[in-house]
N, C-alpha and C positions, 0 to 999 in steps of 0.2 A: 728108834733112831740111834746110830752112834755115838756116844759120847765126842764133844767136842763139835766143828763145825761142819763136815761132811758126814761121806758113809761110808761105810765098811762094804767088803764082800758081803758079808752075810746081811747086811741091811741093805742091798739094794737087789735079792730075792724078790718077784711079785708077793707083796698081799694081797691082790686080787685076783680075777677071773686072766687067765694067761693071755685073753683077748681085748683087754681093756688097757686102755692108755691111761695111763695116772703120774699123777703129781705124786712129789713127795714134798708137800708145804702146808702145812694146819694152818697158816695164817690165812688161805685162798679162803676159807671156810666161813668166816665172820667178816668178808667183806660183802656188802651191796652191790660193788659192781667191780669186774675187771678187765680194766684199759689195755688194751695191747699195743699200745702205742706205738709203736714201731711200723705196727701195720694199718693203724688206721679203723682200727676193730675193737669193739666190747662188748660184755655179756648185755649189757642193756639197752646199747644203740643200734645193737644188730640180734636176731635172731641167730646164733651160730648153728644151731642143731636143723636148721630149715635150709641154711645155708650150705654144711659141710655134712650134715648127721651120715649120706652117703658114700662118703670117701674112706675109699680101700687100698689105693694106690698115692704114695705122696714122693714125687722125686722131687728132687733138689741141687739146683747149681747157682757157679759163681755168678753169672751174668744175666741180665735182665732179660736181654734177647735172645741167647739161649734157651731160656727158661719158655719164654714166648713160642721160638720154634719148635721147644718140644711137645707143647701143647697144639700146636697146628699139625705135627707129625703122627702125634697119639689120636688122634680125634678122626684124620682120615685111614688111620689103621683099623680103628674099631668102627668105623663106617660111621660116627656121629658129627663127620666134618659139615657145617652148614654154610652156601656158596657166599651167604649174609651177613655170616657173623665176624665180630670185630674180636673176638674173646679178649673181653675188658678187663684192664688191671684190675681185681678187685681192690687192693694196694695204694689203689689210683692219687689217694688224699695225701700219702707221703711219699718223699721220692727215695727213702732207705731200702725199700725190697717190693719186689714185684711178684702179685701170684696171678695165677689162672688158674681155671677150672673145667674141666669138660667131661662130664657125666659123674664117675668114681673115681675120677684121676684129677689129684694137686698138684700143681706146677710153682715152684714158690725160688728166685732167686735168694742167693743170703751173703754175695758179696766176697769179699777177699779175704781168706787167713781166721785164726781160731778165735779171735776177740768180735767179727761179723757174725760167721754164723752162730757160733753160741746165743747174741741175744736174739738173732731171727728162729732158732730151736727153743730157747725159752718159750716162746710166744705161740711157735707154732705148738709144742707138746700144749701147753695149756689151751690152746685151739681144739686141737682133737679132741682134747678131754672133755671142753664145756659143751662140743657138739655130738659128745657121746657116740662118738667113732668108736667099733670094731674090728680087731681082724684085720689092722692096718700095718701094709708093709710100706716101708720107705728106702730110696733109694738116693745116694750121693750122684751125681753122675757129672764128669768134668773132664779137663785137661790135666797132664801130669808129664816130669821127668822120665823117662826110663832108664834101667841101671842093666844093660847088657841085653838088652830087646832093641828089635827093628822098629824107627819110627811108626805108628800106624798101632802099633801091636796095644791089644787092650788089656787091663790089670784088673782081675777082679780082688778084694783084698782079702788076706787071709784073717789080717792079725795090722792094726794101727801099732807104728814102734815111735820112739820116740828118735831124737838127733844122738841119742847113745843105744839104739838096737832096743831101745825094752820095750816090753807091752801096756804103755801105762799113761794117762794122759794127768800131769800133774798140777793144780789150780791152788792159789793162794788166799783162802777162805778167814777171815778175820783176822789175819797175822800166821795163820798155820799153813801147812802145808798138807793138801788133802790131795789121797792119789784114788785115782780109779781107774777101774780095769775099760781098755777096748777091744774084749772080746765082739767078733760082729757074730753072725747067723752062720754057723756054716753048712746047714742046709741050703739056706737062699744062696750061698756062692756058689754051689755045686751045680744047685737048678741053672744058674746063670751061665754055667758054662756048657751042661748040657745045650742050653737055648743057641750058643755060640752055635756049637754041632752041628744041631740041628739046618741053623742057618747059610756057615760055611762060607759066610763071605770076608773074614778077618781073622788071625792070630786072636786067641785070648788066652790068658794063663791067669791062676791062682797064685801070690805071693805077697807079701808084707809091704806093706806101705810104710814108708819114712813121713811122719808129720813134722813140719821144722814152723820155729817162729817167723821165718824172714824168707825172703827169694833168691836173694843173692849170698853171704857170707852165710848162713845158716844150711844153705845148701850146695858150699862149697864153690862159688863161681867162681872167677876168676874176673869176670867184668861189674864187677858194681865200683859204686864212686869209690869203696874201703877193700882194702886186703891186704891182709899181713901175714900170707900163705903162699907156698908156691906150688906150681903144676904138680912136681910130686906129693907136696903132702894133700893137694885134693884127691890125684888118683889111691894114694893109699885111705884115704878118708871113704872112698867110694870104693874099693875095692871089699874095704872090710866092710861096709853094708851090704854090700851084694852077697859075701859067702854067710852073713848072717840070715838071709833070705828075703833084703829088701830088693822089689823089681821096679819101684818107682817112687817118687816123690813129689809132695803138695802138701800142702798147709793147711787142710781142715778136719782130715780122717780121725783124728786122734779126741776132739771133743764132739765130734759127729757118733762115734762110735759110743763113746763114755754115755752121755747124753741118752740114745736110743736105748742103749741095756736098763737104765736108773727108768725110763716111761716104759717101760715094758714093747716096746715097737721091735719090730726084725728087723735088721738093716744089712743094709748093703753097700760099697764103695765100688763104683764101677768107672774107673779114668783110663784114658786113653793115654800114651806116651807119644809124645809128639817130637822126641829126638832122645837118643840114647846120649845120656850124661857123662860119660865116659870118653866120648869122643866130642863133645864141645860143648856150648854153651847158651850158645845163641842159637835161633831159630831163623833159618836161610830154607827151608822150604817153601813154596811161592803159597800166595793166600787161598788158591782153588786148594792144594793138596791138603792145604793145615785146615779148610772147611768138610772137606770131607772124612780127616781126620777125627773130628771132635763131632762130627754127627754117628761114631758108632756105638758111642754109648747110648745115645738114643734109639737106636736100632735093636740092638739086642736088649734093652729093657721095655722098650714096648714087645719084643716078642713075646715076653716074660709073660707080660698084662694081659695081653691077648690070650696067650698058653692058658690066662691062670683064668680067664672070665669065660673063654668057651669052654673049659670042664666044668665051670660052677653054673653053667647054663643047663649044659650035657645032664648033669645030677638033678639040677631041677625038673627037667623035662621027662 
C-alpha cells in the first residue's frame, strides 16, 4: 500500500489472478460479516456466491428503470426472457439502488453524479468479490452531453478527463488529496465499436469524456438558477474541451473508471449524446426521440454479451 491514505500507480497493479475481483482493504478480513447496506445484502443473510458466483457481465446506470429495461432487453436477446417473470428488485429492501439479474447478466442502477455511484461501486466490487466472480466485465451505460456530435450519436470513452481536460479522478482521503488514474479497457472500447459495425444501426465514436461535479455551472449551462458567465466564455470553455478530445459530458465516468482499474474489472463508458452542447442547452427533442435515443446503449452492449457468450459457447462445444 502507499504511504499515506490512497494508492499509487504502482500500487493499484493486480496482485492477483488478472481475473479476480479484489478489494484493496485488510480490514474486510477480520470482520464476521459484511453489510452492504446500501443494497440491502450481507455476507451472512445472503448467500452471495449461490446468488451472483455466475455473473460475467455487470452494466450499470443512472436510473432504476433503465436499469430494469435493460434487463428485460438482455434476457429476450439471449433467449432467456420468461412470459412470467417479474425480474424482482433484488434491492427490493432499500429504495437507494435497484439491481436485477438474469442468467450472467447484473443490472444494478447507482443513481446521479460521483458521490452515488461511488458508494453503489463500493458495494458492488465488494459483491463480486464475496461471490467469487470471475472474468467480469462491466459496463457504464447512460445519457450524456455531446460536444460537436449529432444528437443520437454514441460516445464510447477513451479516457475519463476531468472539468480541466486531465485524466485523473481526484478524492479527498483524510485531509489529503489522493489522485488516481481513469484509464478504462481499450480493448473492450474497440470490441464495442466493432459491435457498432457490425450492427450499423447509429453513429458511434471513441473519445474522452468530461466528468464534471454538477449539471449546470460545472458544465457550463447557461440555464441553472447561478451564472456568472456569458455565452462566449461557455462557447470558449467548450470549444477548448472539444480540441482537447472531449466528445461528451456526464458526471460519473471519472470515479467509475478509477474504481474498475483499483478491483481489477475491464470497463467501459458507453453514453449516448442526446444534444450537441454547443448549440444549447436544454433538451426540446420530443419524449419518443430522447427514448429511443437512450436505449442504444443498451443495444450495442447487449450485442457485445451476446458476441461474447456465443463464442464461449462455440469453445465449449
Amino acid at each position: 500500500m502507499a504511504p499515506g491514505p490512497g494508492f499509487n500507480d504502482e500500487s493499484d497493479a493486480c496482485c492477483e489472478s488478472e481475473s479476480t475481483v479484489y478489494v484493496h482493504n485488510p480490514h474486510l478480513d477480520g470482520m464476521t460479516e459484511d453489510i452492504l447496506y446500501h443494497f440491502n445484502l450481507g455476507t451472512s443473510s445472503h448467500n452471495l456466491p449461490a446468488m451472483f458466483g455466475d455473473v460475467k457481465f455487470v452494466c450499470v446506470g443512472g436510473s432504476p428503470w433503465r436499469m430494469k429495461s435493460f434487463i428485460e432487453y438482455i434476457a429476450r436477446e439471449l433467449g432467456l426472457e420468461d412470459p412470467k417473470a417479474e425480474y424482482p428488485n433484488i434491492c427490493a429492501g432499500t429504495d437507494r439502488y435497484a439491481m436485477y439479474k438474469i442468467g450472467p447478466v447484473l443490472s444494478v442502477s447507482h443513481g446521479m453524479g460521483i458521490p452515488s455511484i461511488a458508494i453503489m461501486l463500493h458495494e458492488l466490487v465488494k459483491l463480486l468479490h464475496h461471490a467469487h466472480c470471475t472474468d467480469v466485465t462491466i459496463v457504464r451505460i447512460g445519457t450524456s452531453g455531446g460536444l460537436g456530435l449529432k444528437p443520437g450519436t454514441v460516445v464510447v470513452t477513451k479516457q475519463s478527463v476531468d472539468a480541466t481536460f486531465l485524466p485523473r479522478f481526484e478524492q479527498i482521503i483524510l485531509g489529503k488529496t489522493v489522485v488516481r488514474s481513469t484509464d478504462l479497457d481499450e480493448g473492450l472500447a474497440e470490441e464495442l465499436v466493432q459491435c457498432s459495425k457490425e450492427l450499423s444501426q447509429f453513429e458511434t465514436v471513441i473519445g474522452n469524456t468530461m466528468c464534471t461535479l454538477d449539471f449546470y455551472e460545472g458544465q457550463a449551462r447557461l440555464d441553472g438558477a447561478f451564472c456568472s458567465y456569458t455565452e462566449q466564455d461557455k462557447q470558449e470553455y467548450l470549444t477548448k474541451a472539444y480540441e482537447s478530445g472531449v466528445r461528451n459530458i456526464e458526471m460519473e465516468s471519472s470515479v467509475f473508471a478509477a474504481m474498475c482499474k483499483l478491483s481489477g474489472l475491464k470497463a467501459a463508458v458507453v453514453c449516448v449524446t442526446l444534444l450537441d452542447r454547443q448549440k444549447g442547452d436544454q433538451l426540446t427533442s420530443s419524449k419518443e426521440v430522447l427514448h429511443s435515443y437512450q436505449q442504444r446503449p443498451q443495444i450495442l452492449v447487449s450485442h457485445l454479451i451476446k458476441k461474447r457468450l456465443q463464442a464461449s459457447s462455440s469453445k465449449k462445444s
